[in-house]
DOBAFI-965571 format. One line per field, with one value per residue (C-alpha): x negated, y, z negated; residue in one letter; residue number from 1. Coordinates in Angstrom, 3 decimals, always signed. Each point is the difference from the previous one (the first is absolute). Layout:
X	c(X:...) $
Y	c(Y:...) $
Z	c(Z:...) $
r	c(A:...) $
k	c(NUM:...) $
***
This chain:
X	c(-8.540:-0.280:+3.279:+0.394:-0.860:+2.526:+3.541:+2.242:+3.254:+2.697:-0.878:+2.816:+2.342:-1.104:-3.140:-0.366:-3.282:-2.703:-0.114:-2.257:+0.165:-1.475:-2.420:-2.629:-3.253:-1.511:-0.649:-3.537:-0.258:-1.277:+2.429:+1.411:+0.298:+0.292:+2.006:+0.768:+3.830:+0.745:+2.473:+2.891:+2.898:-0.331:+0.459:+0.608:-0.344:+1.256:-0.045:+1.967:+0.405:+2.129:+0.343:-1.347:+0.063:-1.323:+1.208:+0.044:-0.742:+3.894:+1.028:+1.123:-1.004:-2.648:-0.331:+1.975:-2.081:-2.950:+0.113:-3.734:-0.031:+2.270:-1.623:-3.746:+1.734:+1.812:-3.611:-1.963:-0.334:+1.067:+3.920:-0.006:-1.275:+0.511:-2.603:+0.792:-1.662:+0.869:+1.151:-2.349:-0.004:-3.354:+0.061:-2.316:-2.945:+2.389:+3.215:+3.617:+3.070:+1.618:-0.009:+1.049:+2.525:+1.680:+0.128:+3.049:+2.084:+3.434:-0.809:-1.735:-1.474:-1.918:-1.469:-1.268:-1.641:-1.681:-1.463:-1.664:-0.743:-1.524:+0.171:-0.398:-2.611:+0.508:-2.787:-0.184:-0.741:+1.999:+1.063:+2.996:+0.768:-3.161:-0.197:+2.124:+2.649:-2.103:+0.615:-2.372:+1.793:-1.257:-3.924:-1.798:-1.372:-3.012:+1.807:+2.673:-2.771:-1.854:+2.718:+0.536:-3.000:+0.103:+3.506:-1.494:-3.238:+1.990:+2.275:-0.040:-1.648:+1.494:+3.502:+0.310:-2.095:+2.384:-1.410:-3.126:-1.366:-0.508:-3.125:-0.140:-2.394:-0.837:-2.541:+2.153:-2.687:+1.131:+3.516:-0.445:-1.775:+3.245:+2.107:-1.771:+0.348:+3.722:+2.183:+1.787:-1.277:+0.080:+2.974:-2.607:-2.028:+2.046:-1.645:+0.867:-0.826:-2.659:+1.466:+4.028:+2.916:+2.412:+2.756:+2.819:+2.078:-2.174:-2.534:-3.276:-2.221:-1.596:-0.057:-1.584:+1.133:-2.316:+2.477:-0.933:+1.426:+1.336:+1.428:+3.245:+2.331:+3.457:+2.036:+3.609:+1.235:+3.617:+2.263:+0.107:+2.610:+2.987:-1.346:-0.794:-3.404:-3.097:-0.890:-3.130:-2.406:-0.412:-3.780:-1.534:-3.560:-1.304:-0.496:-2.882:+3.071:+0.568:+3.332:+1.092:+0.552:+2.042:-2.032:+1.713:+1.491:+0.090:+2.473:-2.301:+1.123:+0.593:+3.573:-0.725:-1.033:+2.618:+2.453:-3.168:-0.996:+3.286:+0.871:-4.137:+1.146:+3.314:-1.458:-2.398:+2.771:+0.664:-3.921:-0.700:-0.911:-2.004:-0.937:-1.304:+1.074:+2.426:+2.084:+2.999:+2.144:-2.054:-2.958:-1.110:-2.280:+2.140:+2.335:+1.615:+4.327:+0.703:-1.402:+1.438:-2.625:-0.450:-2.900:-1.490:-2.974:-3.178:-2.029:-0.359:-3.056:-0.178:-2.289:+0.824:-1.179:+0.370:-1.177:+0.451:+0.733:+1.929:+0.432:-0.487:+2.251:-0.591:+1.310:+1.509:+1.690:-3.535:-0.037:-0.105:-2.904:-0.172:+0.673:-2.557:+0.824:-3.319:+0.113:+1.382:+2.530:-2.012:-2.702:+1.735:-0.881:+0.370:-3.720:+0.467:+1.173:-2.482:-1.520:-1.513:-3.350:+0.719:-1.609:-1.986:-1.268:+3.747:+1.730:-2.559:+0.988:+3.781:-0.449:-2.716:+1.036:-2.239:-2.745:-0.060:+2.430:-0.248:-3.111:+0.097:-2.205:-1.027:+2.313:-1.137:+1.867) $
Y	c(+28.679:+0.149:-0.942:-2.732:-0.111:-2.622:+0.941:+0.568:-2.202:-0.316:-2.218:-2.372:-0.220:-3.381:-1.862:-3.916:-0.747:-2.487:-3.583:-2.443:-3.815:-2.466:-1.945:-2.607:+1.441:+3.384:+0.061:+0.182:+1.246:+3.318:+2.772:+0.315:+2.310:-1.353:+1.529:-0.455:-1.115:+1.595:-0.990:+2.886:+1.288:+0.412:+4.287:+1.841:+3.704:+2.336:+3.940:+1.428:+3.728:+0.044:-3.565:-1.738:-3.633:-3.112:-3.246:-3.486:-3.180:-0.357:+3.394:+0.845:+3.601:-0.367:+3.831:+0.214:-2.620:+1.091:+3.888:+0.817:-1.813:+2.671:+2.855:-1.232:-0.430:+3.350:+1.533:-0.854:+2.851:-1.660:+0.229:-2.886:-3.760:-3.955:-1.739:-3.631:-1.569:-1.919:+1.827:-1.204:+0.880:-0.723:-0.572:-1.808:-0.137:-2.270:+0.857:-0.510:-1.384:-0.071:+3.761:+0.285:-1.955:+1.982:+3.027:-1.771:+1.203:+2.355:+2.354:+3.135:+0.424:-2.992:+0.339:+3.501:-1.587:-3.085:+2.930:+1.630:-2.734:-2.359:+2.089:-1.891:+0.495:-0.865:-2.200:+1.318:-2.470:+1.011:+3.282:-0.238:+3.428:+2.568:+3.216:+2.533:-2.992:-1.431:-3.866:-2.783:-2.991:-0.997:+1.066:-2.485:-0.917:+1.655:+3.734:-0.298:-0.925:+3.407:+2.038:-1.495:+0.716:+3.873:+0.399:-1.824:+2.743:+2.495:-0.293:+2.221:-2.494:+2.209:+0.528:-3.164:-2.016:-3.159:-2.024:-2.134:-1.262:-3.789:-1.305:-2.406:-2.258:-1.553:-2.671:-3.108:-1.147:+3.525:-1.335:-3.163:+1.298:+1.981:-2.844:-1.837:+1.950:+1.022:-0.159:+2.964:+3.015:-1.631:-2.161:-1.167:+0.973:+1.524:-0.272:+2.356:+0.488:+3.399:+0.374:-0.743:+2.435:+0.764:-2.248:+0.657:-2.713:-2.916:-2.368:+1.479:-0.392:-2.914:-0.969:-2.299:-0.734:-1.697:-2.576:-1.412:-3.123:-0.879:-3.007:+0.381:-1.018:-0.851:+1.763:-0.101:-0.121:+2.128:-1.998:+0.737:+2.325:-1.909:-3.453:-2.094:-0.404:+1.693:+3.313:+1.427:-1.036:+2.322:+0.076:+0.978:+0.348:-0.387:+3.052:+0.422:-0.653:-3.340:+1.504:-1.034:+3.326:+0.090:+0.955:-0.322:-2.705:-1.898:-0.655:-1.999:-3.472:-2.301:-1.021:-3.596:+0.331:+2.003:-2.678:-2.765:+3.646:+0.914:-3.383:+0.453:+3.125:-1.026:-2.808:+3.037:+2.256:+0.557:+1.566:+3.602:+1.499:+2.833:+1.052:+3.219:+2.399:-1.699:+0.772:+2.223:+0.852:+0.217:+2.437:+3.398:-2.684:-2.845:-0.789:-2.934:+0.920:-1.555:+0.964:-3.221:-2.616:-3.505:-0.179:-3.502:-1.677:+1.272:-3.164:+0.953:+1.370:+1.543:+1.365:+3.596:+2.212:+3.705:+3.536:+2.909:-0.512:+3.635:+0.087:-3.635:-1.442:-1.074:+3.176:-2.244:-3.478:-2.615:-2.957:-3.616:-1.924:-2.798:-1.919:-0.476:-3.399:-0.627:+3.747:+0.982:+2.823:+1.732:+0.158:+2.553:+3.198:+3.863:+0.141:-1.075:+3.213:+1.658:+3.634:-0.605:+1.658:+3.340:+1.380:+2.614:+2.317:-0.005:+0.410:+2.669:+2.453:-0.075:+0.518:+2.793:+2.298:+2.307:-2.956:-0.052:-2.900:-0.227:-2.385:-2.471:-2.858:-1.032:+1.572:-3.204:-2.180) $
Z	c(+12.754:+3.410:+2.034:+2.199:+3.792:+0.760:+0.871:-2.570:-0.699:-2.084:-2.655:-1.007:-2.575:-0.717:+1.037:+0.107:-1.550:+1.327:-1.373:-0.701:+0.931:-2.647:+1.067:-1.462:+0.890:+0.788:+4.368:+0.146:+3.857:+0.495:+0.739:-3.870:-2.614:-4.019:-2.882:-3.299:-0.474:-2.960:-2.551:-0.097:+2.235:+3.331:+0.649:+3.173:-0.928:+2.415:+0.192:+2.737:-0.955:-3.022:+0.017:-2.624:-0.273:-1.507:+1.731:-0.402:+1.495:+0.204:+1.080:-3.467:-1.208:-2.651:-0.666:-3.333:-1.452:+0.062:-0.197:-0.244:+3.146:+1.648:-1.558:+1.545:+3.776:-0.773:-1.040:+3.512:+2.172:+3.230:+0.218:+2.314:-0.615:-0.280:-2.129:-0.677:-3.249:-3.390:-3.077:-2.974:-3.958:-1.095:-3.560:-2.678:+2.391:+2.428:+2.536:-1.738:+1.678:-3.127:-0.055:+3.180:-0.570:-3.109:+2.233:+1.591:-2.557:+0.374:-2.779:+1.345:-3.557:-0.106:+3.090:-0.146:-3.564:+1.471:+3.385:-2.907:-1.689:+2.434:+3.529:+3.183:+3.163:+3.392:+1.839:+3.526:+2.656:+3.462:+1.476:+2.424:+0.469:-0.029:-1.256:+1.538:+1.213:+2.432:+0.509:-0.127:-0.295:+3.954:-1.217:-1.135:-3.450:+0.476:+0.763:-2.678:-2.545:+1.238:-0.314:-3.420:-0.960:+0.926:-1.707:-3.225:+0.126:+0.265:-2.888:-2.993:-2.556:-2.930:+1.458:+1.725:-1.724:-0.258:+3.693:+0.018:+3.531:+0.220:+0.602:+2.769:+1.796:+3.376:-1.312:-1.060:-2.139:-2.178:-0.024:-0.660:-3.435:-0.618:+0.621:-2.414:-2.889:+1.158:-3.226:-1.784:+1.994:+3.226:+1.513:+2.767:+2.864:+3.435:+3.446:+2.996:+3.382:+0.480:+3.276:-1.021:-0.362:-2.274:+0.331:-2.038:-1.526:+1.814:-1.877:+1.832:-2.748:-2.184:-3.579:-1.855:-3.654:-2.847:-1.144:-3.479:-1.991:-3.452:-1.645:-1.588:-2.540:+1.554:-2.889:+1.975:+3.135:+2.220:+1.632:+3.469:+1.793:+0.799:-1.219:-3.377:+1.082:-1.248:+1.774:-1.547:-2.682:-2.637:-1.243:-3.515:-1.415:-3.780:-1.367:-2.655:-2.476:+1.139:+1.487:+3.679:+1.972:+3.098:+2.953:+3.172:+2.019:+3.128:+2.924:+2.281:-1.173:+3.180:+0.951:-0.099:-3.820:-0.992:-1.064:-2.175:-1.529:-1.368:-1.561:-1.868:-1.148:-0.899:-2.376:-1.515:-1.102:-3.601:-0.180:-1.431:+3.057:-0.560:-3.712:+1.089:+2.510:+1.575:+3.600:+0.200:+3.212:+3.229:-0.673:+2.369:+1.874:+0.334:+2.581:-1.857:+0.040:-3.594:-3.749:-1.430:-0.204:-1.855:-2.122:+0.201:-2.527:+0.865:+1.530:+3.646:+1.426:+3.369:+2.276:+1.707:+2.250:-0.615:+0.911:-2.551:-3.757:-1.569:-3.460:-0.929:+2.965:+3.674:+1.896:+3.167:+0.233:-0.621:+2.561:-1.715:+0.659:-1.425:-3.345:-3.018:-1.775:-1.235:-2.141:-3.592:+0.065:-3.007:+2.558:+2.275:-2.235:+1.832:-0.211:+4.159:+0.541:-1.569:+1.559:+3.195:+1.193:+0.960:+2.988:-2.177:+3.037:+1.939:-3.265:-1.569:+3.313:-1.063:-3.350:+0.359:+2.964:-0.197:+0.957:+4.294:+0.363:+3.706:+0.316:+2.996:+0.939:-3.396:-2.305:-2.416:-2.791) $
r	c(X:X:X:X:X:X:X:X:X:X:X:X:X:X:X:X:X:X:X:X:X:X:X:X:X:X:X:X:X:X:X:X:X:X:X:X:X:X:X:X:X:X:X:X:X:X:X:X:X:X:X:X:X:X:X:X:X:X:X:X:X:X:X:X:X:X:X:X:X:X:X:X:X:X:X:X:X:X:X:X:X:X:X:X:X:X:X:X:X:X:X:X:X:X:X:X:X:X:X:X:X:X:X:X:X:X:X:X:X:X:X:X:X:X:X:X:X:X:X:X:X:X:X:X:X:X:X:X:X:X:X:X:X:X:X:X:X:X:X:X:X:X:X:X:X:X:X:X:X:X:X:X:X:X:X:X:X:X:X:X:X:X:X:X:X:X:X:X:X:X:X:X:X:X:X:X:X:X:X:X:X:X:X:X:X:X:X:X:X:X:X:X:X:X:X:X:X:X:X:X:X:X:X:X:X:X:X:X:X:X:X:X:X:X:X:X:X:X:X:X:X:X:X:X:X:X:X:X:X:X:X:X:X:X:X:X:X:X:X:X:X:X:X:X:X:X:X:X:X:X:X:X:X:X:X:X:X:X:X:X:X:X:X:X:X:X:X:X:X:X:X:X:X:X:X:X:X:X:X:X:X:X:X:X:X:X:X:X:X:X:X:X:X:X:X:X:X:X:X:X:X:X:X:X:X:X:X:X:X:X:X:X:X:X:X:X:X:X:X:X:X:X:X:X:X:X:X:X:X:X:X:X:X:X:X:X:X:X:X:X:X:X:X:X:X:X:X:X:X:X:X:X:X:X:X:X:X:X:X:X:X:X:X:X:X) $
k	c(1:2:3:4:5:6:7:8:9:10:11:12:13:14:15:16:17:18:19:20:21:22:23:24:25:26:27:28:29:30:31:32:33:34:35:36:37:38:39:40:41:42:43:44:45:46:47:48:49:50:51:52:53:54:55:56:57:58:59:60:61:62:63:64:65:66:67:68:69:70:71:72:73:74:75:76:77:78:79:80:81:82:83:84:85:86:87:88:89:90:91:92:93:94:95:96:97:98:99:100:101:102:103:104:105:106:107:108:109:110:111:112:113:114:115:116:117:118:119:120:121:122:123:124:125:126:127:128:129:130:131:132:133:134:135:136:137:138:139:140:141:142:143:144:145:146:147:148:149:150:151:152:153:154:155:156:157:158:159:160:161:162:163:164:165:166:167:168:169:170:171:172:173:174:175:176:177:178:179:180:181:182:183:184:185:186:187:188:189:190:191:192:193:194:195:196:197:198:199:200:201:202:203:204:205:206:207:208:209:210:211:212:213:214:215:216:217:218:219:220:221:222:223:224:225:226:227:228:229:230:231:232:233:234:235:236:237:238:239:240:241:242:243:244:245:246:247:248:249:250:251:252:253:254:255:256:257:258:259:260:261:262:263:264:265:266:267:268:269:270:271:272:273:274:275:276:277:278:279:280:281:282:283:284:285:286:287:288:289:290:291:292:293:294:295:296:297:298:299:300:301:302:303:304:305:306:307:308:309:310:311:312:313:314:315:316:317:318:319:320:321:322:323:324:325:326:327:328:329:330:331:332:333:334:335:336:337:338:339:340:341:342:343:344:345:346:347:348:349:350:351:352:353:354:355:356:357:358:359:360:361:362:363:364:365) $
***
């Protein structure tokens, strides 16, 4: 691999990564470059002689988590690099956050049995720091994509055969298609500038999310912190049992319906609750400070808004939209949270490698 012409630095011991802002539509000016936002943990991998590391979003070391990870970055020939992309299990013809998930895990035993068992790839999309040290965080898009490129050709597909390109697009019309069918897979479309930087720790980029809806079954409800008045909403589905599963919940209930809320609630305690899975202390996506809850009968309907479902529950905190009077609790099955259309060509380069997964300007749904 040919070295870098750009003057060498030191690359730091930690790196800030670049963020995204959420907005509601894709910019449709020229000037912009499309990606897939896919659904995994954000990875800066970084070689700096024997420096090895895998680092997160946070700053937090990832590199004992995922040790196949390591080994790949360990197995390219160039002993100095940033790459910035998404770590990703592709499993069962879809991505898993799940398994990503149980790699979080203390025991050193597990985790070297889930890396064999369901090993993880890193989706390249940036390049902050070229080949050979060089940085690129002032070059624009355009360069760092370049240099990705070269660094991604050049890679040992049998030693270091855990990175996949993304595929990106400049035609919004492509993206849009994407965002469409976002759902599993894909967390959403991002939009950056072909003639921006690097910017490290600032919200330079776009993203747009595919929010979805479901009605659902108010099985409970937490008491606010530091007050006897509801908190959060704790939602179930029917099951194909006929059992009411807990799902998720919501915080977004307005202030000035706090007080009428808890006093309907209060007059619909005594209920089951949930019959099937039901809610325990605050789970690895909620940010909700107390596991004891009151289960309430199951007659309220409501409308939320959510992004990604992971094993049978809303990942994040859903936003309450409004109320549904006029339908029948029974009606509110898990069937709304069925498998979403996957993005068969965008998915199909993850899960095969060995296909050329760094098609632009039509890389299809």
């Amino acid at each position: 691999m040919a070295a870098s012409k750009r003057r060498s630095v030191a690359i730091p011991g930690h790196i800030e990564t670049m963020e995204a802002r959420l907005v509601a539509e894709l910019p449709r000016d020229e000037g912009w470059q499309y990606e897939p936002k896919w659904d995994g943990f954000r990875c800066l991998a970084i070689r700096d002689g024997s420096r090895v590391e895998l680092q997160a979003r946070s700053g937090k070391s990832l590199s004992r988590y995922f040790p196949e990870m390591l080994a790949a970055v360990s197995a390219v020939a160039a002993k100095r690099f940033v790459v910035d992309g998404e770590l990703v299990i592709p499993q069962d013809e879809t991505l898993s956050f799940q398994a990503l998930q149980m790699r979080l895990h203390p025991a050193a035993s597990r985790i070297a049995r889930l890396a064999e068992a369901t090993p993880a790839t890193l989706v390249l999309f940036d390049m902050p720091f070229d080949v050979g040290g060089g940085d690129l965080m002032r070059q624009p898009l355009c360069e760092r994509r370049g240099a990705l490129e070269r660094f991604f050709a050049s890679l040992n597909r049998t030693r270091a055969g855990r990175f996949v390109l993304t595929p990106y697009t400049r035609s919004v019309r492509e993206a849009e298609k994407w965002l469409a069918r976002a759902g599993g897979a894909l967390d959403g479309v991002v939009a950056k500038r072909v003639d921006g930087p690097y910017v490290p720790g600032e919200r330079a980029m776009l993203k747009v999310k595919r929010l979805r809806t479901a009605d659902c079954v108010v099985g409970g409800y937490r008491l606010g912190s530091g007050t006897r008045e509801v908190g959060s909403l704790l939602l179930g589905l029917f099951n194909r049992e006929g059992l009411l599963d807990h799902v998720g919940f919501t915080a977004a209930i307005p202030a000035r319906e706090r007080k009428a809320l808890t006093q309907r609630l209060r007059g619909l305690a005594g209920g089951p609750g949930f019959t099937g899975n039901a809610p325990g202390g605050p789970s690895r996506w909620s940010n909700e400070r107390s596991g004891e809850w009151c289960p309430v009968k199951p007659s309220l309907v409501v409308v939320v808004c959510y992004d990604q479902v992971t094993a049978g529950r809303f990942r994040h905190g859903t936003r309450l939209l409004r109320w549904r009077p006029d339908k029948a609790p029974r009606q509110c099955t898990d069937e709304q949270l069925g498998r979403e259309a996957r993005p068969s060509r965008l998915i199909s380069a993850l899960l095969r490698p060995e296909a050329d997964p760094a098609h632009r300007d039509g890389g299809g749904a």
